[in-house]
Every structure is written in C-alpha cells, then in structure tokens.
Backbone as a ProteinNet text record, in pm:
[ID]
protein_1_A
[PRIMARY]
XXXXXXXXXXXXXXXXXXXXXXXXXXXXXXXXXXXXXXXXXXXXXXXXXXXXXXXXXXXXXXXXXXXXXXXXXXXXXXXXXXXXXXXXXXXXXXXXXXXXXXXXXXXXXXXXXXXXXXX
[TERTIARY]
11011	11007.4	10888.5	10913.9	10798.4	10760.7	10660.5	10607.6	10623.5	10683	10685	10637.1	10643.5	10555.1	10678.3	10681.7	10841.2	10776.3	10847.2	10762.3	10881.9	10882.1	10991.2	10945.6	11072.2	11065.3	11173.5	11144	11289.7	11315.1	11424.3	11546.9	11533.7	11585.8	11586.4	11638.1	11670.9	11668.1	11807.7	11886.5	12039.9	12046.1	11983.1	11986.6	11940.7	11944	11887.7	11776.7	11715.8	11526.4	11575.9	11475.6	11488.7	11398.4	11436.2	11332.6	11319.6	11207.9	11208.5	11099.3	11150.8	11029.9	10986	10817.4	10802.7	10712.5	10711.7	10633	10526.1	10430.9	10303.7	10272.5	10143.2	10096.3	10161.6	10174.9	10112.9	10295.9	10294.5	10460.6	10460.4	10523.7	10549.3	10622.4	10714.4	10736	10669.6	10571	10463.9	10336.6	10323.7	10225.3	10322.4	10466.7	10487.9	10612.6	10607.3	10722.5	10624.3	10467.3	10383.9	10456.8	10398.6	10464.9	10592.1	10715.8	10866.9	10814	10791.9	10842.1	10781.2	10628.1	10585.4	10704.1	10745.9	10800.1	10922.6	10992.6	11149	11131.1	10947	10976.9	10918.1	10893.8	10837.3	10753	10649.1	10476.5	10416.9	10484.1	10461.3	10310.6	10244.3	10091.3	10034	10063.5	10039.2	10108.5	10227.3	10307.6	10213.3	10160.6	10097.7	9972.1	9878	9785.1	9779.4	9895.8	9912.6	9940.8	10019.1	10061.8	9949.5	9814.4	9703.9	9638.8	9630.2	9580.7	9620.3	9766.7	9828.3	9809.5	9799.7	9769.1	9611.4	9537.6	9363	9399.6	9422.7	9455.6	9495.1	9642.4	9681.2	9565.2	9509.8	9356.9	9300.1	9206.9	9167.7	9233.1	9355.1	9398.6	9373.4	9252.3	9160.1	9046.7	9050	8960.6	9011.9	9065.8	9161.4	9062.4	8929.2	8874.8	8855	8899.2	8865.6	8997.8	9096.7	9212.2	9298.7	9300.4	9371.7	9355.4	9194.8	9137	9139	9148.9	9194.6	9353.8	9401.4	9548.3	9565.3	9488.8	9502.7	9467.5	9336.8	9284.9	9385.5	9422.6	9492.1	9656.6	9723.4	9828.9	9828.1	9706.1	9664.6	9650.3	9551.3	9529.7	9637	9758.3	9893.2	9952.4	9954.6	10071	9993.9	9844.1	9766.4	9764.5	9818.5	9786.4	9931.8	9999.1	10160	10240.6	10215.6	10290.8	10217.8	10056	10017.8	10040.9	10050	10081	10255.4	10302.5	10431.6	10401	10302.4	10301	10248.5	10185.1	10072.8	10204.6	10248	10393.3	10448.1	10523.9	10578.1	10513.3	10412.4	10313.3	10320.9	10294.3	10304.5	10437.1	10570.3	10642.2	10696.8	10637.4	10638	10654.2	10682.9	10679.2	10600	10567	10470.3	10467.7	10380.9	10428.1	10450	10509.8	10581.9	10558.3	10566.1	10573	10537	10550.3	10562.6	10635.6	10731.4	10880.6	10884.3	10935.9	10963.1	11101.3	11107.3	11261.4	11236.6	11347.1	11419.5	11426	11460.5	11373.6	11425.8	11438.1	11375.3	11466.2	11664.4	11711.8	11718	11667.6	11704.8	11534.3	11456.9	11295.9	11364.3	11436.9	11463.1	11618.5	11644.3	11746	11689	11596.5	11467.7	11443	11347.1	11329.1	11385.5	11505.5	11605	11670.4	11668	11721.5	11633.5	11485.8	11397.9	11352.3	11434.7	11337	11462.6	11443	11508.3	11573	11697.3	11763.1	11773.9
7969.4	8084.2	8173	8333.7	8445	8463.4	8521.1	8593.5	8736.6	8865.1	8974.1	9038.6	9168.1	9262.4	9330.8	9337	9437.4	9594.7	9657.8	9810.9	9861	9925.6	10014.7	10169	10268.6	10401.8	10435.9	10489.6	10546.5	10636.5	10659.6	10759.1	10854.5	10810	10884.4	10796.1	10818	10788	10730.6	10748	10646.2	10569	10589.2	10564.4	10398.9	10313.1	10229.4	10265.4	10189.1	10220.5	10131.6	10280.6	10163	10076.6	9961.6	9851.3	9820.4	9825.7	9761.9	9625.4	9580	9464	9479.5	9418.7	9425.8	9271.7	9204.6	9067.1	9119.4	8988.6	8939.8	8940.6	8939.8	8887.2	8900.6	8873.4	8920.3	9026.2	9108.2	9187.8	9190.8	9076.7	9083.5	9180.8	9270.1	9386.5	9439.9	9489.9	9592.6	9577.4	9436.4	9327.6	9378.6	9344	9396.6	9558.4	9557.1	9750.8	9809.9	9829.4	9914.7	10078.3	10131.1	10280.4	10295.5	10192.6	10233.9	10199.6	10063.6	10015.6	10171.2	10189.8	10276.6	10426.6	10439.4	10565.1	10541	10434.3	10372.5	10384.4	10329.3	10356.5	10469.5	10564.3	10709.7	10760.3	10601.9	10635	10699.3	10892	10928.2	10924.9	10950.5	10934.5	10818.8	10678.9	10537.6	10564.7	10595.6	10604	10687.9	10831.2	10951.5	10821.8	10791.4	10711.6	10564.4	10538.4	10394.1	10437.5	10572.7	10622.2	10718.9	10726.1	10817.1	10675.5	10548.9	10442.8	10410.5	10373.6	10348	10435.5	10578.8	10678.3	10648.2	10612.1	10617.2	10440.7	10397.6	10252.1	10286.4	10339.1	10437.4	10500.3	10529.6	10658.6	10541.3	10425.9	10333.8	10266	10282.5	10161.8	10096	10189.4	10130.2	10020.8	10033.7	9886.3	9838.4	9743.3	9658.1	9558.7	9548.2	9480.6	9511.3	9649	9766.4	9828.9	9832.6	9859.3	9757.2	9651.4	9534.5	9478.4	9460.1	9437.6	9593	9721.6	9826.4	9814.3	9742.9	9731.3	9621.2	9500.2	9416.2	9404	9525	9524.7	9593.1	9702.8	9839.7	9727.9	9649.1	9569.7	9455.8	9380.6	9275.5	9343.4	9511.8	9548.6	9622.2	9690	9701.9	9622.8	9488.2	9376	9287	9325.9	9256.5	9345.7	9453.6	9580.2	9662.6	9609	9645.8	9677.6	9543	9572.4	9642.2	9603.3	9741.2	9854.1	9894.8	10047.7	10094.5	9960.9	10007.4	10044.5	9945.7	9978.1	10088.3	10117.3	10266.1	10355.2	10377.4	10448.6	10442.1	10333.2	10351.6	10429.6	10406.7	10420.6	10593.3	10667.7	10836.7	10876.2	10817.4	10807.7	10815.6	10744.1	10738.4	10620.5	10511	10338.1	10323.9	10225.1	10173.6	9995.4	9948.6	9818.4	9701.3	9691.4	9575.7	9455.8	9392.6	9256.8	9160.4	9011.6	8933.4	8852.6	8838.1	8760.8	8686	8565.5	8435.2	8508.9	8457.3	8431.1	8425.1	8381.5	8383.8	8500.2	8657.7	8727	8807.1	8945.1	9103.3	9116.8	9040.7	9118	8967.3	8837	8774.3	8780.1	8806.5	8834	8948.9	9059.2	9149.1	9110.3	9050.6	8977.2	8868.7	8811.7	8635.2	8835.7	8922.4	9018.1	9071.8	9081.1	9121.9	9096.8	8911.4	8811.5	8811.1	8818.6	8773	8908.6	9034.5	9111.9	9210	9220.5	9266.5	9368.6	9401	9543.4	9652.2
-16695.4	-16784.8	-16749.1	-16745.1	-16698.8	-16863.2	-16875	-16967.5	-16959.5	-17038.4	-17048	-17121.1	-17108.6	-17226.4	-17255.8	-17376.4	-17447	-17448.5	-17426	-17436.7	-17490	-17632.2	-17740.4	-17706.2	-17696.6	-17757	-17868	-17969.2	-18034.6	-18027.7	-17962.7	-17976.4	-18091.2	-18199.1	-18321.8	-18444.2	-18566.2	-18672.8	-18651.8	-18619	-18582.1	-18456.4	-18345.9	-18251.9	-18244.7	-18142.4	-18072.8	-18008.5	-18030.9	-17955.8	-17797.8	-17681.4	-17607.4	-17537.5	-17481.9	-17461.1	-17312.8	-17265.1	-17138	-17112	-17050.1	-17013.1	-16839.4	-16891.2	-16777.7	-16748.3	-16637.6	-16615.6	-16595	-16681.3	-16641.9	-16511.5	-16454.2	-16345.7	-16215.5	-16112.7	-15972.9	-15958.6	-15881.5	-15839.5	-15664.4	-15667.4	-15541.7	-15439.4	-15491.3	-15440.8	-15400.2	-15477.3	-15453.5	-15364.1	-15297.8	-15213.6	-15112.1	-15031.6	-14924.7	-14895	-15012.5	-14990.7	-15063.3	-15124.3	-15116.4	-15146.6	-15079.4	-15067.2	-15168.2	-15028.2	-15080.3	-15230.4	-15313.3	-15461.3	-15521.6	-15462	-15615.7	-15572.5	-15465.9	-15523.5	-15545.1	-15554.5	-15629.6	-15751	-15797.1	-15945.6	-16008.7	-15911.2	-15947.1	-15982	-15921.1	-15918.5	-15828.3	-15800.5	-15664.2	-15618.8	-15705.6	-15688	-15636.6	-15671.9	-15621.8	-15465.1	-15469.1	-15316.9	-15254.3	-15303.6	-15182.3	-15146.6	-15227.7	-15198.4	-15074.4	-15117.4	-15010.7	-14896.9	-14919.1	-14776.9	-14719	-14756.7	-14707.4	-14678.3	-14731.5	-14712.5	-14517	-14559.8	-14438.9	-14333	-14341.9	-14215.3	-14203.9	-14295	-14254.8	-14143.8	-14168.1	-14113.7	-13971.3	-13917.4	-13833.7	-13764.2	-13824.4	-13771.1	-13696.1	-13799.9	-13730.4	-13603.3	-13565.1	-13475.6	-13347.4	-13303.3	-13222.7	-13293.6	-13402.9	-13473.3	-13574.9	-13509.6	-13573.1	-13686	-13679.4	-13723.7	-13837	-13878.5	-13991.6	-14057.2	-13970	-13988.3	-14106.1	-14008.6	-14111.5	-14217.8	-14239.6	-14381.8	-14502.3	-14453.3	-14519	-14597.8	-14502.1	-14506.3	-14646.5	-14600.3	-14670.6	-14805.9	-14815.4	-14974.2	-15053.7	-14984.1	-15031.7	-15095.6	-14984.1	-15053.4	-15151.5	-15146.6	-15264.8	-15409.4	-15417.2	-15465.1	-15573.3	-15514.8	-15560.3	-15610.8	-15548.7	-15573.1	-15708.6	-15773.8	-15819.3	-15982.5	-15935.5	-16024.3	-16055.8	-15968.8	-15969.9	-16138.5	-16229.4	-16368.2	-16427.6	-16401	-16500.3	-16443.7	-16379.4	-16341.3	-16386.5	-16380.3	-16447	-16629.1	-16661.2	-16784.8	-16850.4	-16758.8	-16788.4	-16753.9	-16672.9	-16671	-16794	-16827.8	-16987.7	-17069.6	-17075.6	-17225.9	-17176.1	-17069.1	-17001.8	-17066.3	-17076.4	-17098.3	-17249.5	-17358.5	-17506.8	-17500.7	-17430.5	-17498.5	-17567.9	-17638.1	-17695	-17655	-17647	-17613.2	-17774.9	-17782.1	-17890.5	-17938.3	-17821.4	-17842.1	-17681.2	-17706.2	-17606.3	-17559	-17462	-17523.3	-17370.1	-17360.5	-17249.7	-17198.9	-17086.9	-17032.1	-16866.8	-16869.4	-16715.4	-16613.4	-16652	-16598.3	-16740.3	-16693.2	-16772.7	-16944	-16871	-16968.7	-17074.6	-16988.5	-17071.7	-17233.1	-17114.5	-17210.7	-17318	-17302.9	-17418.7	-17500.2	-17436.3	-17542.7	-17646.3	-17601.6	-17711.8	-17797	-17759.4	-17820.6	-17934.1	-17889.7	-17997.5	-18100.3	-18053.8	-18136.6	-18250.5	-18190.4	-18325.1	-18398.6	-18336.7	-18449.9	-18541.4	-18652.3	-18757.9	-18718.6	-18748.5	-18708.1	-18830.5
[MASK]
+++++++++++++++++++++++++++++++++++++++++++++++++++++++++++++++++++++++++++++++++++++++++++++++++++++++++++++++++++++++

C-alpha cells in the first residue's frame, strides 16, 4: 500500500468536486524522463529548466567530471521533488489538499477517499 495526498476542487453547488491523488515520496518518472514527465504534466517551467540543465551539461562535455554529477543532481533532485511539484501545481490550480488516503495506486487511494467521506 502507497500513501497519497487527496487534493479536492469544487465545481459548484450541484456538481461533484474533483479529486486527484497524488503519492508520497520519491517519482520515479521524473528521476529518468526529467524534461519529457514535467512537460506531460505541464510543468513547462520545471521542463525549460532541466532542459537549460541538460544543454549546460552538453556545454560541459569535454568534462565529464563536471558534466555527469550536474546531470545527476539536477535528476535526483526532480525525482526527489517530483510530487511536490505536482502538488504545488494543484494548489496554482484551486485544489486544496483534503485528506490522506492508502491504496494500491491513485484511483484506488480516491475511491478509500470517497468511501469514508460524507456525500
């Protein structure tokens, strides 16, 4: 079982609020597709950055000794920092974060969510 963060917006006064989850701790996506994940999820700013990361790296490639550890902070650093940046996204967005809910992965964490909270 992952641990998630429930993040609510409402719609409106009839509507369904909606819910997303996002996991705790480390995002492995974002440790090796860098660039591609943040701009899949439309963190173009995280993407311009990794990709000015990656061309300064490029620049270096005569010192590799300087190059690769650039490389390496810049991807630990993403993959370490990955959900919060999704979450700071939400919250830019109007989420609010909710609650804390277990599961297996995303929809089963907002379904335990749903079950336990009052409609």
């Amino acid at each position: 079982m992952r641990i998630y963060t429930i993040h609510r917006r409402s719609r409106g006064v009839l509507e369904e609020p909606e819910i997303r989850a996002v996991k705790e701790g480390f995002c492995w996506p974002a440790l090796f597709f860098g660039p591609l994940w943040a701009a899949w999820r439309g963190d173009w700013a995280v993407a311009a950055g990794l990709l000015a990361v990656v061309a300064a790296a490029v620049a270096l490639g005569e010192f590799p000794w300087l190059s690769l550890p650039l490389l390496l902070l810049a991807a630990f650093s993403v993959g370490f920092e990955g959900n919060d940046l999704t979450r700071w996204r939400l919250g830019r967005r109007g989420f609010s974060a909710a609650a804390l809910a277990a599961g297996r992965n995303a929809a089963d964490a907002e379904a335990c969510f749903l079950a336990r909270t009052p409609q």
